[in-house]
C-alpha positions in Angstrom: 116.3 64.7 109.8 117.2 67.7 107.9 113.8 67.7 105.4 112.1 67.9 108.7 113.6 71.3 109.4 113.7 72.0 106.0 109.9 72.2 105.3 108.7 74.1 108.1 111.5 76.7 106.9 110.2 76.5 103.2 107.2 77.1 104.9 107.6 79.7 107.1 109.9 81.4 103.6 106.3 81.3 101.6 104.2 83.2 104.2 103.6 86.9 103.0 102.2 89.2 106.5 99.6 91.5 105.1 99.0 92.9 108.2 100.0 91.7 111.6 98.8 93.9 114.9 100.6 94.8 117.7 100.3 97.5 120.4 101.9 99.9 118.5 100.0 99.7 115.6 98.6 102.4 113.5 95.3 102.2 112.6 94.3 104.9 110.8 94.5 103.0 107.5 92.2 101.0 108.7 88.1 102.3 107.1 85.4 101.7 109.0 82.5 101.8 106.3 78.9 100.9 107.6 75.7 100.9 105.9 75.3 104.3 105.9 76.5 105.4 102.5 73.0 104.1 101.5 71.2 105.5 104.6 71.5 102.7 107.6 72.2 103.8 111.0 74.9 100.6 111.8 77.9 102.2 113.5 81.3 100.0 114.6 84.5 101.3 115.3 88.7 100.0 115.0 90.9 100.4 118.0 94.0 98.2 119.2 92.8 96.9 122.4 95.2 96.4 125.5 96.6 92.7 124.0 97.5 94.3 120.7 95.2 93.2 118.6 93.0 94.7 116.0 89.3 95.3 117.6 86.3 95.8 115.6 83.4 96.5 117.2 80.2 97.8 116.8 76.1 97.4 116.3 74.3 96.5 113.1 70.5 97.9 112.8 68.7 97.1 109.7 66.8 100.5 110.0 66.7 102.6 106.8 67.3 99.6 104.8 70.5 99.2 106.8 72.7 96.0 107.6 76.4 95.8 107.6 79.5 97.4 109.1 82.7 97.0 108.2 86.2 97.8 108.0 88.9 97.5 105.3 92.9 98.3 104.8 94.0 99.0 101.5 97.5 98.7 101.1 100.3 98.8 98.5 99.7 96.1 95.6 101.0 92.8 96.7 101.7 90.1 94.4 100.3 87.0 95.5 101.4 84.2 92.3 103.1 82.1 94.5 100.6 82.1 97.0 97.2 80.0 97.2 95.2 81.0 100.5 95.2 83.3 103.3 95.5 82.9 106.3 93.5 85.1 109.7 93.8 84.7 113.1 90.7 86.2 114.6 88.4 85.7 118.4 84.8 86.6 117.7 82.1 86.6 119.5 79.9 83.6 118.4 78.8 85.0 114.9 79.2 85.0 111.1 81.6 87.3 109.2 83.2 87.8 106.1 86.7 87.9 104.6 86.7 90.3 101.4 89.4 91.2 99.3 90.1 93.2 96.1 92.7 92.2 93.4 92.6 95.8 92.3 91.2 99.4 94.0 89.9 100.0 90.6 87.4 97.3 90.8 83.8 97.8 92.1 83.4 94.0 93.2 85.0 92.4 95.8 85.7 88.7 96.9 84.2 87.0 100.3 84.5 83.8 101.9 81.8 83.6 105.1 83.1 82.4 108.4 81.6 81.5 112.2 83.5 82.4 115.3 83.5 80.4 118.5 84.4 82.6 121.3 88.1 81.1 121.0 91.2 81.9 118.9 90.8 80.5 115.5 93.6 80.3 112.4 91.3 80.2 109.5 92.5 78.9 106.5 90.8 80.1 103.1 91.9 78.9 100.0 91.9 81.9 97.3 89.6 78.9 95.0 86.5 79.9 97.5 86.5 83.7 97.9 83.6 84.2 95.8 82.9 87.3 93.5 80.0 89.9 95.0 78.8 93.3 94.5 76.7 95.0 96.8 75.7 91.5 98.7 74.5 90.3 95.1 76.9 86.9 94.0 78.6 87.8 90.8 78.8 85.4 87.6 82.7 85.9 87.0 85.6 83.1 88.3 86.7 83.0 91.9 89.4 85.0 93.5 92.3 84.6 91.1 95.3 84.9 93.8 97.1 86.9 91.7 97.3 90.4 93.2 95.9 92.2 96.8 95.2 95.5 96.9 92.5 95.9 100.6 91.3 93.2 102.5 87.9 93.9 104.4 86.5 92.2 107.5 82.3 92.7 107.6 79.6 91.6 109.7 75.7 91.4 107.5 73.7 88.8 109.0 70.3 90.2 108.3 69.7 90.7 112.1 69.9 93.8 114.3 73.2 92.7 117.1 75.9 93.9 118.4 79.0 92.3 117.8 83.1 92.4 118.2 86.1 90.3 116.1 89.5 90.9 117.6 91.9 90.4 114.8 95.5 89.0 115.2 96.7 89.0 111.8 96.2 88.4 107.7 98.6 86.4 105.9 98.8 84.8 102.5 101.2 81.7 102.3 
């Protein structure tokens, strides 16, 4: 009996919390960065909404060679060695987004794993072996994510389709 309250423990021990949302959250680390550095006309926005969770929201319009929104929290270097995959609980709205993350600020190219949302609650497991290197929505010849540190972690929405859309975010953990 006691290895069966052991594990979940060790478990539990392993789980790093990036960032975990509540009502009194403070969002204004949090970046909203839309297609308009290049001229688009996508707008979104962050807010807490009245459960306590993270709410991104917003339109995408592929006018002016437009297409994405997005938002992104850097935060202080975390060291993830012991760690192999993240872990988000999220509710969208029926549509495709993206997971990125950076191992360093410094870096211009950033790592995505693509993932659909149901309309429910969803824990969505992503193992660090398929974020995939991209700059500028072009795939990148260079290794996978390597796990080893975190610097900002990135939610975006780039379906190549004018919509509206919303992803309320419980929280990011590595484990």
């Amino acid at each position: 009996m006691t290895n069966l309250i052991l594990i979940p423990f060790i478990i539990l021990m392993n789980t790093l919390t990036i960032y975990e949302f509540n009502k009194k959250s403070i969002i204004n680390n949090w970046q909203i960065v839309n297609d308009s550095v290049m001229g688009g006309i996508s707008s979104s926005s962050m807010s807490i909404n009245k459960n306590g969770n993270g709410f991104f929201k917003g339109s995408v319009s592929l006018a002016n060679n437009g297409g994405f929104s997005s938002v992104r929290y850097r935060t202080k270097a975390m060291n993830l060695i012991d760690k192999n995959h993240f872990i988000i609980r999220i509710k969208g709205d029926g549509k495709n987004f993206q997971f990125r993350v950076k191992s360093a600020i410094s870096e211009s190219h950033s790592y995505k794993y693509i993932f659909s949302t149901n309309g429910q609650w969803q824990e969505i497991k992503i193992p660090f072996s398929v974020l995939s290197p991209t700059f500028r929505g072009r795939d990148l010849r260079i290794p996978n994510f390597p796990g080893q540190n975190l610097e900002e972690i990135c939610f975006l929405i780039s379906n190549q389709k004018e919509e509206n859309f919303n992803l309320e975010i419980d929280y990011i953990k590595a484990n």
